[in-house]
Structure formats: structure tokens, C-alpha cells
N, C-alpha and C positions, 0 to 999 in steps of 0.2 A: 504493500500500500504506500503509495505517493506521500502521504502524510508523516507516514514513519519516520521518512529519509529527511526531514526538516529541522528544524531548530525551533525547539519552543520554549518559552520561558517555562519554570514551575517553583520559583521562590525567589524570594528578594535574597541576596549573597549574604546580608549583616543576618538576618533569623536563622540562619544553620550555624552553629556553633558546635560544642563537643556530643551533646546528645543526639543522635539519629532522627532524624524530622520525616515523618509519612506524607505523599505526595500521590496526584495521580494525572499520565497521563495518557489522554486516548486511550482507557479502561484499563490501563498496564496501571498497576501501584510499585510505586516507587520508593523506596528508602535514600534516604540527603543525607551524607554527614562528612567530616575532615578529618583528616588523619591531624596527625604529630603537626607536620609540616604547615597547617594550613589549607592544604588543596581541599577540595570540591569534590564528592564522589557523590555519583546517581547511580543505584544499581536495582534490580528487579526485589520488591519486598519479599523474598520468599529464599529462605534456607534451603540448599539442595540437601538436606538430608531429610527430612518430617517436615516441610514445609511452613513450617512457623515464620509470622512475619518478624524480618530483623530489624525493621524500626521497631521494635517495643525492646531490641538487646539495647548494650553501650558502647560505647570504644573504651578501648583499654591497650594500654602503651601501643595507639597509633593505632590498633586495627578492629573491626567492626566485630563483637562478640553474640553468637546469637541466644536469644532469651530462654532457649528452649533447652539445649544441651550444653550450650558454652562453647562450642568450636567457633573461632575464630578466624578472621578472614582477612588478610594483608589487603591495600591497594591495589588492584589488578583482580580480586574476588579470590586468590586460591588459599586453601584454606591450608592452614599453617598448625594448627594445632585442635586433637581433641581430647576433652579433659578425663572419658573415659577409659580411654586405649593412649594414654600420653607415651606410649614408645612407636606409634603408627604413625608411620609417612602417607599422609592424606596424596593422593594421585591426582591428574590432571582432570579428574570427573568431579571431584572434589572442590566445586568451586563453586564463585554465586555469578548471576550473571550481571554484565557492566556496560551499563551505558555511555556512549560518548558524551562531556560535560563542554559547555565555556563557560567563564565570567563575561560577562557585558552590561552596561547599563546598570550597574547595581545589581544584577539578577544572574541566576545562574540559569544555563539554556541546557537544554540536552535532546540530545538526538537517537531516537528508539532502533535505527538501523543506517546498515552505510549506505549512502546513494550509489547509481551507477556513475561511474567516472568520479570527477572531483564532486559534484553535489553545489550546493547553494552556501555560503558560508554565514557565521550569524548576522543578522541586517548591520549592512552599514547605516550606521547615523550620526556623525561626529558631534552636531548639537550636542547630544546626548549622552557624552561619554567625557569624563571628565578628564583622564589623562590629555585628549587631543582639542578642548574645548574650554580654556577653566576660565575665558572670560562669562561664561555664563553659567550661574548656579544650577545646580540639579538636585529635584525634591521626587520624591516617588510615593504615591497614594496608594492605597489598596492595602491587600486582594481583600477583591469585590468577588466573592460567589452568588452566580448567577442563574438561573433555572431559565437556561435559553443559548444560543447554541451561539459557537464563536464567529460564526460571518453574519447574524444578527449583531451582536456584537457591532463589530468593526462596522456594518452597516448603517447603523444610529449613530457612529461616530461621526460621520461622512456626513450626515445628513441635517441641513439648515431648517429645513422647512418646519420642521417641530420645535423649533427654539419659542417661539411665539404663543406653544399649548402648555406645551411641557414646562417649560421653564420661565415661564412667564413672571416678570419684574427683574428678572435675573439677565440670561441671553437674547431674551427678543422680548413682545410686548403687541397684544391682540389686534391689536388700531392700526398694527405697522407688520405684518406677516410678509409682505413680499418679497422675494426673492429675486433679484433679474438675471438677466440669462445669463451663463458664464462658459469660459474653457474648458473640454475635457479632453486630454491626449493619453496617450497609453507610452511607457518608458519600460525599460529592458528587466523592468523585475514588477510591473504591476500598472497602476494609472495618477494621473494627478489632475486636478481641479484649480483653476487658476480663475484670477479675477470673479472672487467668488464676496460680496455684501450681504449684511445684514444687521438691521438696527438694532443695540442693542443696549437694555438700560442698565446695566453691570455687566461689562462685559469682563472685568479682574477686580482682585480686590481691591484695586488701586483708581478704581472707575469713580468720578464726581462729578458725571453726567453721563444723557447717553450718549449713544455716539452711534455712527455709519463705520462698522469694523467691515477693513478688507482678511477673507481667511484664505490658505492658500493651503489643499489637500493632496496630502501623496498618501496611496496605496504601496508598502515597501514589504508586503509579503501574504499570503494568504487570510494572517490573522494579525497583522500589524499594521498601523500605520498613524502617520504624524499631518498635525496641522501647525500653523504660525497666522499670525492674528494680528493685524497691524491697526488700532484703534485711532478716531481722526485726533489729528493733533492737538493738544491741549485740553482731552477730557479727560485725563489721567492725571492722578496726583503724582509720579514718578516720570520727569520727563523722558522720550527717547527708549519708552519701556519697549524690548524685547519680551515675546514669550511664545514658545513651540511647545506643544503637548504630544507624549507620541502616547497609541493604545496599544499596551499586549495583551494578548488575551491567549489565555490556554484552553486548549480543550479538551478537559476532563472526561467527559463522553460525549453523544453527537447530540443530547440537549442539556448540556450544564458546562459550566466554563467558569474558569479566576477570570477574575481582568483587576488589571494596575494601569496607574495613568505618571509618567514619569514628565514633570514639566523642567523646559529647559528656559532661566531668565536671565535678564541681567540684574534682578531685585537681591542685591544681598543682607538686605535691613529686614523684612518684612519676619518674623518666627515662621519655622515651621509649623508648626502647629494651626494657623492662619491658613495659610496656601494650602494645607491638609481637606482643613474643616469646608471651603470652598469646593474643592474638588470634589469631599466626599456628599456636599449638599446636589452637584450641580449630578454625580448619577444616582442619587438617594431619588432624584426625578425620574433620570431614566429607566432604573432598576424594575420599578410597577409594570411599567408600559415594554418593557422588551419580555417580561415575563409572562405579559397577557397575548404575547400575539402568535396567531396560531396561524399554519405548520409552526412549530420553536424551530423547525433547519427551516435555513433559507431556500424555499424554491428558486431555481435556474433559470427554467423556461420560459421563455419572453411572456408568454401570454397566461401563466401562474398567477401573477398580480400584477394590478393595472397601476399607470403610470401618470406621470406631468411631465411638463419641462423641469422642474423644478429638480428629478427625479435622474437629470444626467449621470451624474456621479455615481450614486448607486447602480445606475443601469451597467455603466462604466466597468465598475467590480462586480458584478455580476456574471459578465462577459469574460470576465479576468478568472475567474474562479473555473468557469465553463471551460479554458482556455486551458487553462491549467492542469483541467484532470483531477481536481479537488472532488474528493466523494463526503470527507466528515463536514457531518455539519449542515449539507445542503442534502437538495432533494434536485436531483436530474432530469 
């Protein structure tokens, strides 16, 4: 499965620490934890001996011990010791199984199988990544568990025309819903939206009117993607305010999903805690309304559910998804 071979987020990098953290993706459960060193390990929750999940063992000097028998398991999954038979050389069957991991964005990503040839590697987004970006701060929200599938998801992210119901006093404002028409091009990993308005009576927390914000939408992977937000000049209390939000979203099965919202600013006065409480009000909106809409997978088919102009964008990734060979999550 096409989805396997991808890169998906499944935990923020600071919440794994020394105890074993349960995860799940695409129905596979997951075990997260670090050795000695530091690194990052994703591996299949389940001890090849009795099956017992090893996120419920601990680590202990560096290697993951499981809750059940106490065989223990080095970096790489081979199991290095069992406390029954402590003179047996565990074999090459004796092992757990190990997912490919990265660090990115504050988040750890992991990959359920290898692609053919090189594969996709994890999204580029320099915004976003603070070694290659550090004029501009980075906050990460979430995880938001969701009962609704990940290209809904990323789909309400994309999407203007609800600012106005949904989130109304906030992104948009009933008197003023319109949308005008805008660009949409497809780019070598997905689509983007350009020259994209809408009025909006808090558009950040830095907002002291409304304002006519220009957003600007890239699609950068099946279940990810970033917008940047350019508000009219002088309704923000922070002059010259930068701000890019990117959406990951994992997908946990093919109708429930995490999702995190990482915003990239140039605000480095404001608390955290602030720029949190914002985010988590602005999908505390969406959250109802993606989990009331039914099919939860996104249908494909042009003529599944009807459309607007308004509606480019999504139509955009729709096409991109179809395009792609994506089966989680949608309906064909």
C-alpha cells in the first residue's frame, strides 16, 4: 500500500522521553521510545515472543525491556537478553520489528515500509524547521484526535468559505462570506492556491481590526500542508507580522486521525500558551463540523459532492489525491 511507503508524523519529539509512548498508525500500533543516546525509535507494539504490547515494558540501560517476560531488545529490535534462559543466544528471529524514524518539525515521522527506488523524503519546509529558519519562531499545537479521516482533514484546512459559519467573529464574519476567485496550479509534490482573500475580524492574536487577509495554500503531501497569511497593513498590533501555519495530520485509521498545527512567526514576545489557546479555539470550531460530515473518507469522484467556485482548491486536492493512488482515507 502506497500509504505505507510515506512519512507520517505520530508524536511531537519533546513527549517521548525515557518511558515507551503507544502510538498508532494506519491500524499498525506503535511503540516510541530512546535509547541511552537520545535517538528516536518506532517499532511494531508487539513482542515477538507472546505478543505482549512493549509500550506498557521500560528501557533499561538503553534498550526496550518487555513487560511480559523481560527480554530485552537493543536499537535495531534484536533481542539481546532473556531473563529466563540468561545463558541463550537469542537468534536473528528473535527480534521486534522497526520502523524507519526522522526528527523534523519538532515531530518524529516514521515510515511503515520502504518505497520502490528512493521514495519521497520527509516534506521539505524550511519555515518550519528551526535549524534552517531561526528568524522565525516555531510553536506546535495539538494533537487534536479527531473522529474523521485525514484528507477531510487537510481539506477544511484549505478551505475559506467556512470561515464566515464556522468561525465567525474570529476568521470571517456573516455580512462579509465572499470569496473571489483565485489561482490554483499543481507543483511537483501536490497543489497551491495563490491570490486567495478573505475578510476577517481576528485574523491572529495580534489582530485590532478587521482586515482583507491575503492566504497563500500549498498542498506538500497527501496529508500535509501549509498556509501564510499576509493581513492589510496596519490592523495588527505587531508591525511587518509574519505567520505560516503548516497541518499534519496522521492517520490513525481510515476515519480517525491526530492532527497538530505547527505555526511558523516572526512574534517572539507573545507566551506560548497564547498562540496555543488561539489555535486550539480556532479547531475547537472545526472539530464538530469535520466530525459531523458524512462519508468521514473523503469521496474522489467528481460528481460524489457538489461544488462552487469557491471550491477550486479543494477540487485541486482532490484530483491530487486521485492522482496519486491514495486509497486511506478516501473513497474512489
Amino acid at each position: 500500500m502506497l500509504e505505507r511507503t510515506l512519512w507520517h508524523p505520530v508524536a511531537l519529539s519533546h513527549g517521548i522521553g525515557r518511558a515507551p509512548v503507544a502510538a498508532r498508525l494506519l491500524e499498525t500500533p506503535l511503540v516510541l521510545w530512546r535509547d541511552d543516546t537520545g535517538a528516536l525509535h518506532a517499532w511494531h507494539d508487539q513482542c515477538p515472543h507472546r505478543g505482549a504490547a512493549l509500550s506498557l515494558g521500560r528501557v533499561t540501560r538503553g534498550q526496550l525491556e518487555c513487560p511480559y517476560h523481560g527480554w530485552q531488545f537493543r536499537a535495531g529490535g534484536q533481542c539481546t537478553h532473556v531473563p529466563a534462559v540468561p545463558d541463550f543466544k537469542p537468534g536473528p528471529r528473535h527480534c521486534a520489528l522497526v520502523f524507519e524514524t526522522r526528527e523534523a518539525y519538532g515531530m518524529l515521522w516514521v515510515r511503515l515500509a520502504p518505497p520502490e527506488g528512493e521514495g519521497s523524503p520527509v516534506h521539505q519546509l524550511p519555515a518550519f524547521a528551526a535549524e534552517t529558519e531561526p528568524r522565525l519562531r516555531k510553536v506546535t499545537s495539538g494533537p487534536y484526535l479527531v473522529q474523521a479521516s485525514a484528507p477531510r482533514i487537510i481539506e477544511n484546512f484549505l478551505d475559506m468559505a467556512h470561515f464566515g459559519y464556522v468561525h465567525e467573529g474570529w476568521l470571517g464574519a456573516r455580512d462579509r462570506p465572499e470569496i473571489p476567485p483565485y489561482e490554483v496550479a499543481t507543483t511537483p509534490h501536490g497543489v497551491r492556491a495563490t491570490s486567495c482573500f478573505a475578510f476577517q475580524p481576528q485574523s491572529s492574536i495580534h489582530a485590532v481590526d478587521g482586515a482583507q487577509v491575503e492566504y497563500t495554500y500549498e498542498v506538500t503531501g497527501p496529508y500535509t500542508a501549509v498556509l501564510t497569511k499576509v493581513p492589510e497593513a496596519g490592523t495588527t498590533a505587531l508591525a511587518g507580522l509574519e505567520e505560516s501555519i503548516a497541518m499534519f495530520v496522521c492517520p490513525v485509521t481510515e476515519e480517525t486521525s491526530v492532527a497538530w498545527t505547527r505555526m511558523a512567526m516572526n512574534d517572539f514576545e507573545s507566551p506560548d500558551a497564547r498562540l496555543i489557546d488561539f489555535q486550539n479555539t480556532i479547531f475547537g470550531q472545526d472539530q464538530p463540523v469535520l466530525e459531523s460530515q458524512r462519508p468521514k473518507r473523503l469521496p474522489l469522484a467528481p460528481d460524489a459532492e457538489v461544488h462552487s467556485a469557491a471550491d477550486r482548491m479543494s477540487a485541486a486536492y482532490r484530483r491530487f489525491l486521485l492522482g496519486a493512488g491514495i486509497q486511506w482515507g478516501v473513497i474512489r
